[in-house]
C-alpha positions in Angstrom: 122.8 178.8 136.1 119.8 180.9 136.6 119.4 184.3 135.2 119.1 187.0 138.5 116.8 189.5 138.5 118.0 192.0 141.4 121.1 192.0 143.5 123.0 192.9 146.5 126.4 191.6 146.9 127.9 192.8 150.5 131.3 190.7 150.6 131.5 187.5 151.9 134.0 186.0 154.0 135.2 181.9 154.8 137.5 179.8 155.8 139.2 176.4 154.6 141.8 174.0 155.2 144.1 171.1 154.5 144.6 169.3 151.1 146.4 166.1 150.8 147.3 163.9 147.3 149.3 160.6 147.4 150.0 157.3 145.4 153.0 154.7 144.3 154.9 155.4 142.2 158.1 154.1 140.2 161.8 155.7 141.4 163.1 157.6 138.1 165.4 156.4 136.1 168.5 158.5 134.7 167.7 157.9 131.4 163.8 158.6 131.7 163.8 162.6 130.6 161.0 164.8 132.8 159.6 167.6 132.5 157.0 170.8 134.1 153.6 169.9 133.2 151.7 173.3 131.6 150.3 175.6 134.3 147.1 176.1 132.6 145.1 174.4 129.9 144.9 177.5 127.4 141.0 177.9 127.7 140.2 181.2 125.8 138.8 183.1 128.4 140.4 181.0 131.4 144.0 180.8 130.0 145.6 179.8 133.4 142.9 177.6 134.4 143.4 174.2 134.7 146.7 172.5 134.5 148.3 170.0 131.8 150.4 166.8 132.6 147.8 165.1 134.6 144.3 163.9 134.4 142.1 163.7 138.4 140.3 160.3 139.0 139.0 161.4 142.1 138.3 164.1 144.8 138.7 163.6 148.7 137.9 166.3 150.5 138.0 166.8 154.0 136.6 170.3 155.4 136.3 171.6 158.7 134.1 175.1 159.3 132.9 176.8 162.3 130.7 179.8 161.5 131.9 181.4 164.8 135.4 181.6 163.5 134.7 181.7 159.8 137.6 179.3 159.3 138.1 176.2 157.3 140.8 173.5 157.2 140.6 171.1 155.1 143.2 167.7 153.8 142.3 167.0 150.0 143.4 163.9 148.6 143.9 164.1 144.7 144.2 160.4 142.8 145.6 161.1 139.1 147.4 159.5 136.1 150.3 161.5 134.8 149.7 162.3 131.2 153.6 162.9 130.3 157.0 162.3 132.8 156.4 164.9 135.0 159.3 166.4 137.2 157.0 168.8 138.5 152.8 170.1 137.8 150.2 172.5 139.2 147.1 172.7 141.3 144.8 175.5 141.5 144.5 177.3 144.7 143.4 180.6 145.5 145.0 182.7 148.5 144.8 179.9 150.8 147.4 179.0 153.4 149.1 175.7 152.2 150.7 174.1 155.3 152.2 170.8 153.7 152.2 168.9 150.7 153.2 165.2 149.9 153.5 162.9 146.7 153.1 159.2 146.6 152.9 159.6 150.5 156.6 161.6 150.5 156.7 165.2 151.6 157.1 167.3 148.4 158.2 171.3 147.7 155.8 173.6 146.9 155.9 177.0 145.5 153.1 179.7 144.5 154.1 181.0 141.1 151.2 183.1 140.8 147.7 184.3 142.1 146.0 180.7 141.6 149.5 178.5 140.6 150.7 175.6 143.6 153.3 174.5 141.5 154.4 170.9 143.3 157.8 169.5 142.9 157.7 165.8 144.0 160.7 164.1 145.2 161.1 161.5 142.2 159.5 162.1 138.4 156.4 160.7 137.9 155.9 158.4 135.0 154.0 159.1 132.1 150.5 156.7 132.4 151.2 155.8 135.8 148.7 156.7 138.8 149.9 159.0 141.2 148.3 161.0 144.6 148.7 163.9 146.7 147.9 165.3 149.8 147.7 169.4 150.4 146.5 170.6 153.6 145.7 173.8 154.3 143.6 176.7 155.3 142.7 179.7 155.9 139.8 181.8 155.0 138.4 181.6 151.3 137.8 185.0 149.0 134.2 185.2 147.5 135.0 186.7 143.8 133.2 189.3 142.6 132.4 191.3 139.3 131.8 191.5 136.1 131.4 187.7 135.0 128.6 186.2 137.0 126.0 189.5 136.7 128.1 191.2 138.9 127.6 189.4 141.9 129.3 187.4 144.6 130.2 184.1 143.8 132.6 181.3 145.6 132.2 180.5 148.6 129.7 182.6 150.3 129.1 182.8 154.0 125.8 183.2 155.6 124.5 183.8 158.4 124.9 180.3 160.4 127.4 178.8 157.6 128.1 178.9 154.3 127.4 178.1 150.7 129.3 177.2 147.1 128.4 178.3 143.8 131.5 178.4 142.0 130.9 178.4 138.3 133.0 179.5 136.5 136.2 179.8 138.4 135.9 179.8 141.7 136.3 175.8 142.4 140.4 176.9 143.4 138.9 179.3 145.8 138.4 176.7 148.5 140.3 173.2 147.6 142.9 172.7 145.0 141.9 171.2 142.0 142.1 170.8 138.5 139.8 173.2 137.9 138.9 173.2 134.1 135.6 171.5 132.9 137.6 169.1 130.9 138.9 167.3 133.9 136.1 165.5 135.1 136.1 163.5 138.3 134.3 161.4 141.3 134.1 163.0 144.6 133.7 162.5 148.1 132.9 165.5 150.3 133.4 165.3 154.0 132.3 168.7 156.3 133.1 168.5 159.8 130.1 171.4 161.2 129.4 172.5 165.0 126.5 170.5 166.4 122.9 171.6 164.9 124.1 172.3 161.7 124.4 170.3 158.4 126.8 170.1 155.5 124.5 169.2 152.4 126.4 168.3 149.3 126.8 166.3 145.8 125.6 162.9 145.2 124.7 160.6 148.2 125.1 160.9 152.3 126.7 157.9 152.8 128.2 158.8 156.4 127.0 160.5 159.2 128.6 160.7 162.6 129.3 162.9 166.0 132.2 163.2 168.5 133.5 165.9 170.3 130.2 168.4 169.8 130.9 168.5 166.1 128.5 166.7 163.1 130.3 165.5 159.9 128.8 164.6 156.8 130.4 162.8 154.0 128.9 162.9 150.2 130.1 160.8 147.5 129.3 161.6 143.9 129.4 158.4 141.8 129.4 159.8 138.4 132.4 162.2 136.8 131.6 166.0 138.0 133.4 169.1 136.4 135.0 170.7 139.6 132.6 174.3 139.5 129.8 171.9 140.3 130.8 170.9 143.4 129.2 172.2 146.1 128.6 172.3 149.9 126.4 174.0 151.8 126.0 174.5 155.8 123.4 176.0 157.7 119.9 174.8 159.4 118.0 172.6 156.7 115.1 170.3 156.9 116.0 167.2 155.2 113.6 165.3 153.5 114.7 162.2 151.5 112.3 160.6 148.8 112.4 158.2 145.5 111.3 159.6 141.9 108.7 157.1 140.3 111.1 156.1 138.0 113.4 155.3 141.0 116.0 157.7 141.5 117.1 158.7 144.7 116.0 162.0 145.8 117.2 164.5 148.7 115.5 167.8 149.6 117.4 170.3 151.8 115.6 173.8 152.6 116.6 176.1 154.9 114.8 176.2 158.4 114.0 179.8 157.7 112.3 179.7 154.6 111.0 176.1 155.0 107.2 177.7 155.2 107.6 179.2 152.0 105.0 178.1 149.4 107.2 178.0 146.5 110.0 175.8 148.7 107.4 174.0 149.8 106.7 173.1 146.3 110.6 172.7 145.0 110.7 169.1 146.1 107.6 167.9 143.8 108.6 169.9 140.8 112.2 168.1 141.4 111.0 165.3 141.3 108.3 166.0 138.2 111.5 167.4 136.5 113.6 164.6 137.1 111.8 162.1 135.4 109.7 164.1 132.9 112.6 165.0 131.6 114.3 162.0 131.2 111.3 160.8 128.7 112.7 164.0 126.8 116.2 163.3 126.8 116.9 160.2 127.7 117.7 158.7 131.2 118.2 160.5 134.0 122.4 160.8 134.2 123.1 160.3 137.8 121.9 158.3 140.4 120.6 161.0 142.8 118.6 164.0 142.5 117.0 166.7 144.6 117.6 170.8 145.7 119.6 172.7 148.1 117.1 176.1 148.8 119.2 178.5 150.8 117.7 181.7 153.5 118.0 184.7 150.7 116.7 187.6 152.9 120.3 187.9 153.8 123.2 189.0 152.5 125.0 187.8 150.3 122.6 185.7 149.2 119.3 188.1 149.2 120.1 188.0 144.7 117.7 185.7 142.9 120.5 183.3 141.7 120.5 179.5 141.4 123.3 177.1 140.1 123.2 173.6 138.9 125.6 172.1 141.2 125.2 168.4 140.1 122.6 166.2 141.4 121.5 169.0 143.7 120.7 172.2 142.4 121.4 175.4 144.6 118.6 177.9 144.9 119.3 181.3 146.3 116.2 182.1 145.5 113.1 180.6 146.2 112.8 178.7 143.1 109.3 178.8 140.4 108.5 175.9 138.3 110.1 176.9 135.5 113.4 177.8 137.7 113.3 174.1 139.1 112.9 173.0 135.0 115.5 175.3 133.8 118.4 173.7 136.1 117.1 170.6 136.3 117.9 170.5 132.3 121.3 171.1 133.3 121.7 167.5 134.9 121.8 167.2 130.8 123.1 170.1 129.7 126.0 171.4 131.4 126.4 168.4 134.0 126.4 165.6 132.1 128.1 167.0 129.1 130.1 170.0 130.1 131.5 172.9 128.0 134.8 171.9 126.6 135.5 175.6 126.6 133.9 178.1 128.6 133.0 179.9 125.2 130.9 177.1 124.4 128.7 177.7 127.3 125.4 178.7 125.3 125.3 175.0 124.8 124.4 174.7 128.6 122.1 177.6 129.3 120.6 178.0 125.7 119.2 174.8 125.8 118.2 175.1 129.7 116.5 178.3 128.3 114.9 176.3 125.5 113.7 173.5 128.0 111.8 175.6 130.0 109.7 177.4 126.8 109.5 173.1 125.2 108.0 172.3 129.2 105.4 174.9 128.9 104.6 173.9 125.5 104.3 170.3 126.5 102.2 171.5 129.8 99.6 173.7 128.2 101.2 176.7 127.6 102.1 178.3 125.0 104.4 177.0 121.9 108.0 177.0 122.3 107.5 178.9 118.5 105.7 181.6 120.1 107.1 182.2 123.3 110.3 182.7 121.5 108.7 184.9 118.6 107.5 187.0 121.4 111.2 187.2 122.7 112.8 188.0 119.6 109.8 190.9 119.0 110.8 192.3 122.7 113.9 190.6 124.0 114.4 191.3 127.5 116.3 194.4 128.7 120.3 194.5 129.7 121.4 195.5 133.0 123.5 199.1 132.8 126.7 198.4 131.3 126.0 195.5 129.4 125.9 194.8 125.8 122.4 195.4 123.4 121.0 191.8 123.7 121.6 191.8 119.6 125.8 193.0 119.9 126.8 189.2 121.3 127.9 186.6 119.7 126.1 183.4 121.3 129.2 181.4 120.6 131.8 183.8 121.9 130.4 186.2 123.9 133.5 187.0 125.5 134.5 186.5 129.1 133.0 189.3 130.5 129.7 188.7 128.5 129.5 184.7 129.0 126.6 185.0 131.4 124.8 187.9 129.4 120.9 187.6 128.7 121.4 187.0 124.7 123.2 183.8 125.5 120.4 182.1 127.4 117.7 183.7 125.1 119.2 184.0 122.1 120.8 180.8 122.4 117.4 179.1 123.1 115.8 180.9 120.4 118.5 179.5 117.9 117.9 176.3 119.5 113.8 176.7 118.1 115.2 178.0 114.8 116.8 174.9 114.1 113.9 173.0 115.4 111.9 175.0 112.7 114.1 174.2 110.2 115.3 170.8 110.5 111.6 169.9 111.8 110.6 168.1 115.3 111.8 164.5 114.7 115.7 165.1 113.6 115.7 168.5 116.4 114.8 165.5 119.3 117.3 163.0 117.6 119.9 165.8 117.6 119.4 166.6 121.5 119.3 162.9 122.0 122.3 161.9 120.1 124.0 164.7 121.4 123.8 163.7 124.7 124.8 160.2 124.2 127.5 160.5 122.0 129.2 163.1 125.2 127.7 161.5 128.2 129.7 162.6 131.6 131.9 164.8 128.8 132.2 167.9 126.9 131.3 168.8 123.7 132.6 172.3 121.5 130.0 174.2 119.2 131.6 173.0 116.3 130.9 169.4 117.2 127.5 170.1 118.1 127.0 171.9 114.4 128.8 169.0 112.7 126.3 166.5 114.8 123.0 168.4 113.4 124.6 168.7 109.7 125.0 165.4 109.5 121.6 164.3 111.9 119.8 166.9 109.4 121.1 166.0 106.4 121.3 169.5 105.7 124.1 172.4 104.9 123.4 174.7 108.2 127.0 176.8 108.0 125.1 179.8 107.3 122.1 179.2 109.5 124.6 178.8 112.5 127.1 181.8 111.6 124.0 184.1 111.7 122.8 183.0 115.1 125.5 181.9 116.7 128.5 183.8 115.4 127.7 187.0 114.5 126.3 190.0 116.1 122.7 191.7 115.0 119.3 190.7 114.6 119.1 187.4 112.5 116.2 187.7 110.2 112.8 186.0 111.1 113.1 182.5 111.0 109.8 181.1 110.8 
């Protein structure tokens, strides 16, 4: 996620639909005991998030939205394995209308039990390790969340002026199908949008459908790799479409709004993309996914007139008209954050510290200026808070708290701790660190602790105190270099 600059959030109002879940499953027996499966997964900041019991295989999601009516319905079909004998479990779903529910193909009771809880009762318990489905449908029309989290801006789903857009890190996934939705419960997907003629529904992964009847265009996206559920994403409105290959072969798909398609800087998006995607990779390690590109949306309107972007996987949302660095910075995240994903949402700096870090290294590696210096200039000047927030020296990187888990000192603080340990542990074992990192947690998560215990023992060195002062305590660290 990028870092805003200015912002204007007027509300923003949608619509969704129909969710549906089923599988086989065993009929219970008497002497098989069952029981609730947790309504949330305990996360420190997202305590109700998620749900225990279960683990998702795979997404299908079938939407409906007409910008004339700002309604969505939608059928979502949920494959899992049950984790434990389950006589009953959750999905999260925000405020939507839920019109029927079925288990293993039977109809099921449902109940809301609190502001996100669909707690689902299924006719028979299901068996611990076995595979199991449901089917919600619903709808209704979607609340775009607001406050203090995301820089105080709208976030969800957002409607626009001829459609609609998703950015739903960190908790805003629930706000238009019911999921699992906790970064630990990774997925595959397949997105379907039903649109009004003229318009297109631009999402994850590839377009492997496209078809017409009745005056209405769907599109149906299927993400082949395991996605955490706030990078999902659809977007609808009047694009141009351009599809492309990287050099190094990956499968590339542009998508920038009709009314901003003149723009220089979206003009440009696509080849940085693709520069990004593969430099990158030679940084890194391979590419993770099998499709790349950008989503750039009309920001001269409300909500969306913010300078905001989010790494919704494979295909990066831009409400902004993106710079180079921009384009590098969540491009990173098809690494960080994507591919391996915050095991708790404290851990984020590990996701926008080193997207932060990525774009000083690419500058560096470009003719710029050294990743050493550009960040010695940052911790002479660090950047100014917005009113109401925290000095950029009073967070703690690796728990900022909820309200503070976007905050400036996490992307720049946590990329300038990031160049302190490349300082200290030297270039070599810093880019076998990031390397093994990402290998060892491919389409996973990882914790700070693990990450710390990886660079100890990658290092060869005793870093406890070099990572309490930058990454657990408040105040200015001393000079590192």
């Amino acid at each position: 996620m990028a870092i805003p600059r200015s912002a204007h959030r007027p509300p923003a109002v949608l619509a969704i639909g129909a969710v549906t879940l089923a599988l086989l499953a065993p009929a219970a027996s008497a002497d098989i005991e069952y029981g609730p499966g947790a309504p949330g997964l305990g996360d420190p900041y997202f305590p109700d998030l998620g749900n225990g019991g279960y683990d998702v295989r795979d997404y299908n999601l079938k939407t409906a939205y007409d910008p004339g009516t700002d309604h969505l319905t939608g059928t979502t079909t949920i494959t899992a394995t049950a984790t434990q004998n389950l006589s009953r479990f959750n999905l999260d779903f925000y405020k939507m209308n839920v019109r029927s529910v079925r288990v293993n193909g039977r109809k099921a009771s449902f109940d809301r039990t609190g502001e996100r809880e669909l707690e689902i009762t299924p006719r028979r318990g299901l068996r611990e390790s076995r595979p199991f489905t449901v089917v919600v449908q619903y709808d209704g029309v979607p609340e775009t969340l607001s406050g203090p989290i995301v820089f105080d801006l709208p976030y969800g789903f957002l409607h626009t002026n001829d459609g609609a857009t998703v950015v739903s890190e960190p908790n805003a996934a629930s706000t238009w199908f019911p999921s699992n939705d906790n970064p630990r419960d990774k997925a595959y997907f397949t997105i379907e949008t039903t649109v009004p003629r003229g318009l297109k529904a631009i999402s994850n992964g590839h377009l492997v459908k496209r078809w017409t009847a009745h005056g209405k265009d769907t599109f149906r996206w299927r993400e082949d790799r395991p996605m955490t559920t706030y990078l999902a994403t659809v977007s609808i409105g009047r694009f141009n479409v351009s599809t492309t290959t990287t050099p190094k072969g990956v499968t590339q798909l542009d998508a920038v709004d009709s009314a901003v398609a003149s723009d220089p800087d979206s003009l440009s998006t696509p080849a940085w993309t693709t520069r990004a995607t593969d430099e990158l990779a030679d940084y890194f390690g391979p590419y993770p996914f099998t499709s790349t590109g950008s989503i750039i949306e009309n920001n001269s309107i409300p909500p969306l007139n913010i300078e905001n972007a989010l790494e919704t996987q494979t295909r990066p949302t831009y409400q902004k008209h993106p710079i180079e660095k921009g384009v590098v910075h969540e491009m990173s995240h098809a690494w960080f954050g994507d591919s391996v994903s915050p095991a708790r949402w404290k851990d984020v700096w590990l996701n926008e510290g080193h997207a932060l870090w990525t774009e000083k290294y690419w500058a560096e590696k470009h003719g710029g200026p050294s990743a050493e210096a550009a960040f010695e200039q940052i911790y002479a000047d660090p950047p100014p808070m917005p009113p109401g927030r925290p000095a950029f020296w009073d967070v703690a990187t690796a728990d900022p708290g909820r309200d503070q888990m976007f905050h400036r000192s996490i992307y720049f603080r946590g990329g300038m701790a990031l160049q302190a340990l490349r300082h200290r542990i030297g270039d070599e074992p810093f880019m076998r660190l990031t390397r093994t990192w990402l290998a060892d947690h491919q389409y996973g998560n990882g914790t700070t602790e693990q990450y710390e215990a990886l660079a100890e023992q990658i290092s060869g060195q005793d870093l406890g105190e070099f990572f309490r002062t930058w990454l657990h305590t408040t105040g200015k660290p001393p000079a590192w270099w």
